[in-house]
LOVO-499619 format. One record per atom (N, C-alpha, C): residue number from 1; residue in one letter; atom name; x, y, z. Coordinates in nm, 2 decimals. Each point is the difference from the previous one (the first is absolute). Layout:
! residues N
   n res atom   east  north     up
 NUM   a   CA      X      Y      Z
...
This chain:
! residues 119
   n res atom   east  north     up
   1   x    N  -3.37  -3.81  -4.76
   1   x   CA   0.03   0.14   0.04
   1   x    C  -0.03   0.09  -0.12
   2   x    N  -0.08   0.11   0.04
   2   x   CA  -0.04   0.14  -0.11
   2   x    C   0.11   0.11   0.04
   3   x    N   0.00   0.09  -0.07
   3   x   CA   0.04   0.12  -0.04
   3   x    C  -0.04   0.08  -0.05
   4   x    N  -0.07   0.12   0.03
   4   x   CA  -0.03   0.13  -0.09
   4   x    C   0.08   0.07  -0.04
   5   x    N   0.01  -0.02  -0.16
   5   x   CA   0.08   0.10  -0.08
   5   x    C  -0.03   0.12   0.05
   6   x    N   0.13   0.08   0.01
   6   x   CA   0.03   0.12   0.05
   6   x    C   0.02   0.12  -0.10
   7   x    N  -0.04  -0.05  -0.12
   7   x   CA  -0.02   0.07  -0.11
   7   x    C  -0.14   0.05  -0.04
   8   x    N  -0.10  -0.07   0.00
   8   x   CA  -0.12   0.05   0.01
   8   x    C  -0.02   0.12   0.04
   9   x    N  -0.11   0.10   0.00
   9   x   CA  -0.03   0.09   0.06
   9   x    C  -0.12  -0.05   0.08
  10   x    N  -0.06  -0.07   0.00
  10   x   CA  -0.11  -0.06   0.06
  10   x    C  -0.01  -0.14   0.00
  11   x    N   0.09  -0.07   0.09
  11   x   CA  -0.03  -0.13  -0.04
  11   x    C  -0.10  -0.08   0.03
  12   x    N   0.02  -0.11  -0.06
  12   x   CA  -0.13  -0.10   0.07
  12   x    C   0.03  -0.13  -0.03
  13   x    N  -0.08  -0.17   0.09
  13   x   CA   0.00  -0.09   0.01
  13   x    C  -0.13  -0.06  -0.01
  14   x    N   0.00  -0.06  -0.11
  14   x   CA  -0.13  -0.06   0.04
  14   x    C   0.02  -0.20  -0.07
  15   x    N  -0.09  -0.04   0.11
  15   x   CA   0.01  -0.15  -0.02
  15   x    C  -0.17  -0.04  -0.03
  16   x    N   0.02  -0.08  -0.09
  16   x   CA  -0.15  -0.06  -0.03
  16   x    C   0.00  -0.15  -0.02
  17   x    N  -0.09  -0.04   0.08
  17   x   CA  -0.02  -0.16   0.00
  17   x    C  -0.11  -0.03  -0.06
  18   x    N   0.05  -0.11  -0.18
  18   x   CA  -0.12  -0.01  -0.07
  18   x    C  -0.05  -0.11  -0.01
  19   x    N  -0.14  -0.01  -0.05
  19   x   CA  -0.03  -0.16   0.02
  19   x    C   0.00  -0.08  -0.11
  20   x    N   0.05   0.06  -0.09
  20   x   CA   0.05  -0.01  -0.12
  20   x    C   0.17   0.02   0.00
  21   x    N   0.01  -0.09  -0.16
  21   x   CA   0.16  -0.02  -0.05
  21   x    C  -0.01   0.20  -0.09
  22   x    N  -0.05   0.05   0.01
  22   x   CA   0.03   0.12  -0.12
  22   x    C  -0.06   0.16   0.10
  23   x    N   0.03   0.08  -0.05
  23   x   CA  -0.01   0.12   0.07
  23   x    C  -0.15   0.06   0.03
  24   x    N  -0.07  -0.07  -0.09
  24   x   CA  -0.17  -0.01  -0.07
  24   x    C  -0.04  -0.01   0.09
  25   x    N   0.05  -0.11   0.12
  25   x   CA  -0.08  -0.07   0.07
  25   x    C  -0.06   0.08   0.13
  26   x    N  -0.11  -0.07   0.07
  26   x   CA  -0.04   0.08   0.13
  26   x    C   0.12   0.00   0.12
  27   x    N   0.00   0.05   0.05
  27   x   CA   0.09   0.06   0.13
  27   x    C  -0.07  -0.02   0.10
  28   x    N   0.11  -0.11   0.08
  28   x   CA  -0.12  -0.04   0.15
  28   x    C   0.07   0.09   0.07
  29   x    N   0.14   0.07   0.00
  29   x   CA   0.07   0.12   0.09
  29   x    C   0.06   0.08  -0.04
  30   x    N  -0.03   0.14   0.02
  30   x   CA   0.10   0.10  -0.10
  30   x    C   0.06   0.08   0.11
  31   x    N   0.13  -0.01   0.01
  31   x   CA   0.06   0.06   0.08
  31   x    C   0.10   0.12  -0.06
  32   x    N  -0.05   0.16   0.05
  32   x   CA   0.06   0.10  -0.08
  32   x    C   0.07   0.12   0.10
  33   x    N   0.14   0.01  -0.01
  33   x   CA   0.09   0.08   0.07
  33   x    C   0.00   0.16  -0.01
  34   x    N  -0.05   0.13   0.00
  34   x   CA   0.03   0.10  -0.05
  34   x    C   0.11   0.04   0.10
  35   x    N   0.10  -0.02   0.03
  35   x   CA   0.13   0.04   0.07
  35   x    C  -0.01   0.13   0.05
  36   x    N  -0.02   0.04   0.11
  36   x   CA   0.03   0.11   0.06
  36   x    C  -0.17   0.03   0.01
  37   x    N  -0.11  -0.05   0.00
  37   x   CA  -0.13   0.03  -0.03
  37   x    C  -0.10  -0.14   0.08
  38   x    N  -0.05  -0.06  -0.07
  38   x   CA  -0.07  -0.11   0.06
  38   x    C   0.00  -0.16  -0.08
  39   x    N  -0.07  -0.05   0.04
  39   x   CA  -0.01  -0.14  -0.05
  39   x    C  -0.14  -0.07  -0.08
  40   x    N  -0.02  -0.03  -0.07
  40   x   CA  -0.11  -0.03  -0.05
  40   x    C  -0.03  -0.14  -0.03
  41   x    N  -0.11  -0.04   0.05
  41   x   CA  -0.01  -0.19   0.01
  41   x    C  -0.18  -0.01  -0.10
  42   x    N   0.05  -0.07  -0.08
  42   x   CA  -0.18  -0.07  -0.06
  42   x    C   0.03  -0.12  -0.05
  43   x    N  -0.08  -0.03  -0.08
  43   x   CA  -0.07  -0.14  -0.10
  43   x    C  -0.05   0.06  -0.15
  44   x    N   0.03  -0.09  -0.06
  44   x   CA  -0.09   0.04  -0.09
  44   x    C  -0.07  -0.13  -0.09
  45   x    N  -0.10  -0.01   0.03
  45   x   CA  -0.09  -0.11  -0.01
  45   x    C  -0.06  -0.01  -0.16
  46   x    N  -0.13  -0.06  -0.07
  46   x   CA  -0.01   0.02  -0.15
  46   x    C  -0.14   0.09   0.00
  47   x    N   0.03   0.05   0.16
  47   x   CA  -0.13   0.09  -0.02
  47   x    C   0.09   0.14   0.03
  48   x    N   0.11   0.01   0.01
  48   x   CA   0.09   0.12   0.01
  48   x    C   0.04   0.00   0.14
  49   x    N   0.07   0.14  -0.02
  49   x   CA   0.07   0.02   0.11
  49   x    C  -0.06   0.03   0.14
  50   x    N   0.02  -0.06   0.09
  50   x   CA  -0.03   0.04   0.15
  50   x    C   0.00   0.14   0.06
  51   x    N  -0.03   0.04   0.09
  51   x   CA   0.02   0.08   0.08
  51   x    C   0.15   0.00   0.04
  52   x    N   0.07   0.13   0.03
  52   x   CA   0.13   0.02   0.06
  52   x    C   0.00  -0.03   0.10
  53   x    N   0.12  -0.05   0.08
  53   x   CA   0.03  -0.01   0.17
  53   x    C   0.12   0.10   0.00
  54   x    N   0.01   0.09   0.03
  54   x   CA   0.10   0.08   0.05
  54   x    C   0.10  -0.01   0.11
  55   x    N   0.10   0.07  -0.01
  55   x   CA   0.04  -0.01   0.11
  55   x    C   0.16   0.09   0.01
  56   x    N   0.01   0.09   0.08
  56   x   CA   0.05   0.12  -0.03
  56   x    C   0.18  -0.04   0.07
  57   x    N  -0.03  -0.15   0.09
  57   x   CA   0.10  -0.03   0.11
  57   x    C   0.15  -0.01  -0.13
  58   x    N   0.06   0.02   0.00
  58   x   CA   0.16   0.00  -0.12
  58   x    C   0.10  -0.06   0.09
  59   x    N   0.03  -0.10  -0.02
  59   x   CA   0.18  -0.04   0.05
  59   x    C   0.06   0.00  -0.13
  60   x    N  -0.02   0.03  -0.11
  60   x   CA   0.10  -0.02  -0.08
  60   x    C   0.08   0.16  -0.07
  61   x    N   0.11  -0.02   0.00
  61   x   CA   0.03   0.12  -0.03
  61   x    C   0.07  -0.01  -0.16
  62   x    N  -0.01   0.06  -0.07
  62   x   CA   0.08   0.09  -0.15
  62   x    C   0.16  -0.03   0.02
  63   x    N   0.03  -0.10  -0.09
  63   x   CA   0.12  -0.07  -0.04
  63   x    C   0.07  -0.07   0.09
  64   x    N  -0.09  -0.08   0.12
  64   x   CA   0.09  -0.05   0.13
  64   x    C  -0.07  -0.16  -0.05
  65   x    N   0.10  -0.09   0.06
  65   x   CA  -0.09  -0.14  -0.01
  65   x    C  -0.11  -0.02   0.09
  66   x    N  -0.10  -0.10  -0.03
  66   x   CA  -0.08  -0.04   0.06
  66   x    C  -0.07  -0.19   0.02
  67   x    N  -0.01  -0.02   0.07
  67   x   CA  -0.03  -0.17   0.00
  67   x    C  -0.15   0.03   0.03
  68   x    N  -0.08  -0.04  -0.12
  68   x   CA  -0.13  -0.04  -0.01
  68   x    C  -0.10  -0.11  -0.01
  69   x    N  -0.06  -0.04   0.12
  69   x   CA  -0.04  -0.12  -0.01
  69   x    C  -0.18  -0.04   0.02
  70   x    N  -0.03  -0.03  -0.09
  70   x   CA  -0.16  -0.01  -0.03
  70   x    C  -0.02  -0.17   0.05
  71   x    N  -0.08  -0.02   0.14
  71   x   CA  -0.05  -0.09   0.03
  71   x    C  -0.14   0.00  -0.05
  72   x    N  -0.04  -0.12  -0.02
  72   x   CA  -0.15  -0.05  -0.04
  72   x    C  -0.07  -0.07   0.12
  73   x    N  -0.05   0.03   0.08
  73   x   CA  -0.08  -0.06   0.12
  73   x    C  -0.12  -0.04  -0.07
  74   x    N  -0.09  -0.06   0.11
  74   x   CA  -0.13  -0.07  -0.04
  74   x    C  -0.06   0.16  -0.07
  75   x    N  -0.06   0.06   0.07
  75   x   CA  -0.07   0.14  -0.01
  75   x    C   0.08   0.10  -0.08
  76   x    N   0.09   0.01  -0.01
  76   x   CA   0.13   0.14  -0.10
  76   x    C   0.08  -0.05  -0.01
  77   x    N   0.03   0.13  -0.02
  77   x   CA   0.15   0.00  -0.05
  77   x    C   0.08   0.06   0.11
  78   x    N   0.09   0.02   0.04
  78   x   CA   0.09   0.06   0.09
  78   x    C   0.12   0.03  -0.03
  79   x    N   0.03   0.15   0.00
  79   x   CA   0.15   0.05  -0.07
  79   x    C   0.08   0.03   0.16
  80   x    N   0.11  -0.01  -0.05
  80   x   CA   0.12   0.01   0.10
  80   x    C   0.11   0.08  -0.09
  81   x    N   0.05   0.06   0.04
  81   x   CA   0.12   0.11  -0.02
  81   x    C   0.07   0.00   0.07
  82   x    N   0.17  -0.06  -0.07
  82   x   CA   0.14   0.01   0.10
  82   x    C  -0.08  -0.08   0.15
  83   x    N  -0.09  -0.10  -0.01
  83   x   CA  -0.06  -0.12   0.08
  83   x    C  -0.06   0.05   0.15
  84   x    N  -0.04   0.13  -0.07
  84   x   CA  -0.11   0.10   0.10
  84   x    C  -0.17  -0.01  -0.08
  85   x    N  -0.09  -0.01   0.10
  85   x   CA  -0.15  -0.05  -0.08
  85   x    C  -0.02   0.15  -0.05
  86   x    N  -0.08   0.03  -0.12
  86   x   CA   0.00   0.11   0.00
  86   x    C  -0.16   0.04  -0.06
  87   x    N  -0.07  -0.14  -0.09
  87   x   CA  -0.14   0.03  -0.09
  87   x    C  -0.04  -0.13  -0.04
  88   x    N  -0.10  -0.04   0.05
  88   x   CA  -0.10  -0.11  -0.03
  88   x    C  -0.12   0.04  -0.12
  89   x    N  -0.03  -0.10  -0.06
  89   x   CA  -0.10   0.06  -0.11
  89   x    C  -0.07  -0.13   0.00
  90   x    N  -0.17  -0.01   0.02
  90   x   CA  -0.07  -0.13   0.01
  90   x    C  -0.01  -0.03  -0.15
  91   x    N  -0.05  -0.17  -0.01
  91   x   CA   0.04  -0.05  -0.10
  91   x    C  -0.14   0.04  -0.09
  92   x    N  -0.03   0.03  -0.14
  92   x   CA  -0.09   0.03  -0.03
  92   x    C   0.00  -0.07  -0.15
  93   x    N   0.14  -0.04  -0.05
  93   x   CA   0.01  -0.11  -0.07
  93   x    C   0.06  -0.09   0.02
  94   x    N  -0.05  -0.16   0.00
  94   x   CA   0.06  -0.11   0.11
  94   x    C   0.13  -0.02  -0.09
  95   x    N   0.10  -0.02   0.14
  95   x   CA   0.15   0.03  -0.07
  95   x    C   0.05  -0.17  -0.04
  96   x    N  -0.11  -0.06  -0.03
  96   x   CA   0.06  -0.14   0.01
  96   x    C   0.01   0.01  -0.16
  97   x    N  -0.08   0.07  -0.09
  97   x   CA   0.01   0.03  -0.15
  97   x    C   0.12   0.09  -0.04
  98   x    N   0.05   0.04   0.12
  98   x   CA   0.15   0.06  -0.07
  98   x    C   0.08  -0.08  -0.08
  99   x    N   0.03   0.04  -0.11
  99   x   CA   0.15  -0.03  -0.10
  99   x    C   0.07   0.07  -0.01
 100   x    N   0.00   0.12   0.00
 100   x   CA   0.11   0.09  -0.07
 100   x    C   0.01   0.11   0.13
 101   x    N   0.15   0.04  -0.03
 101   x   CA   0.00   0.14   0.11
 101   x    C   0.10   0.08  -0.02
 102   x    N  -0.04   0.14  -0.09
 102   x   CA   0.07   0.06  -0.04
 102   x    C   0.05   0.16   0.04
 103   x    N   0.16  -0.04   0.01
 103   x   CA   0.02   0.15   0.09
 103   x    C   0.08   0.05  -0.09
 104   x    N  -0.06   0.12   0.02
 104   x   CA   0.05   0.10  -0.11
 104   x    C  -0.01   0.18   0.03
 105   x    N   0.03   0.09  -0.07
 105   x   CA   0.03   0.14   0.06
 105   x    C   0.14   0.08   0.00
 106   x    N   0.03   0.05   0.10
 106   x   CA   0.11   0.06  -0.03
 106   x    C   0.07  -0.02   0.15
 107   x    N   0.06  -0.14   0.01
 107   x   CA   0.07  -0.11   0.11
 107   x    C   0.07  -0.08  -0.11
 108   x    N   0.13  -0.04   0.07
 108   x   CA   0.10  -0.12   0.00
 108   x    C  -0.04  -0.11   0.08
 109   x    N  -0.05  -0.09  -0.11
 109   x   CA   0.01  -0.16   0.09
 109   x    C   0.12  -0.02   0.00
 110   x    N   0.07  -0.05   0.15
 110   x   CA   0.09  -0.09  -0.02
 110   x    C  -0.02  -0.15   0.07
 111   x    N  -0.14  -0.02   0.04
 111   x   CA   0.00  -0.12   0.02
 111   x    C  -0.15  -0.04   0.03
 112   x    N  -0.07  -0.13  -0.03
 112   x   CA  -0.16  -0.03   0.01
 112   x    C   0.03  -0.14   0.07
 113   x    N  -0.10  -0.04   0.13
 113   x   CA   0.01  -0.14   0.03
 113   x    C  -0.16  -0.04   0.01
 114   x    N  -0.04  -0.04  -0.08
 114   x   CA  -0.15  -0.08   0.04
 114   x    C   0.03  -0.08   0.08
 115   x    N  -0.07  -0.01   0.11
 115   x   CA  -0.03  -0.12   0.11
 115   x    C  -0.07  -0.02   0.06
 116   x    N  -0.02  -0.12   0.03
 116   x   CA  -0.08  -0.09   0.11
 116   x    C   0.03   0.02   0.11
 117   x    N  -0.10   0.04   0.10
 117   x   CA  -0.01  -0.02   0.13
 117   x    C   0.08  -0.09   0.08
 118   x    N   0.05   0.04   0.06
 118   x   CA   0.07  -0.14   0.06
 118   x    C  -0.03  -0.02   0.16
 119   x    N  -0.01  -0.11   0.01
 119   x   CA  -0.04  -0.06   0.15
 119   x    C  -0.15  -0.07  -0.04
């Protein structure tokens, strides 16, 4: 479960999944919140950063909780919000080299579950 600090004047969320153990590394998904604005999805590879995927759709609102959940399918990625679909982003770095996944901004983690598919 997230939270956007309600102190910000502009908050934001963003999650990055790296293929590397350290911050250096390339980004197979960069997922970025401008709260009350839009959403911003890329990669960033060792030839740089991708093109933007936008997307203007917002369920999350400025200092309310939210349940955020990043599936990995064969082809993308798939986000769900409070377990409503809400933004797919194709895979453009293979997510099987993911190690690290760092969320950070101006949100309260109060909780992370890596998992395996089940069934």
């Amino acid at each position: 479960m997230l939270c956007a600090l309600p102190f910000s004047k502009n908050p934001q969320l963003q999650v990055d999944l790296h293929t590397g153990n350290d911050e250096n590394s390339e980004i197979a998904f960069h997922f970025r919140v401008y709260f009350g604005n839009c959403v911003v999805m890329n990669s960033c590879d060792s030839a740089g950063w991708g093109f933007d995927v936008k997307s203007s759709e917002m369920p999350f609102e400025n200092g309310k909780p939210f349940k955020l959940v990043i599936s990995v399918l064969q082809n993308e990625y798939r986000v769900k919000v409070n377990d409503q679909y809400c933004y797919s982003f194709p895979h453009r770095v293979d997510p099987r080299y993911v190690k690290m996944m760092k969320v950070w901004r101006d949100i309260s983690l109060t909780s992370v579950c890596v998992c395996e598919r089940e069934g």
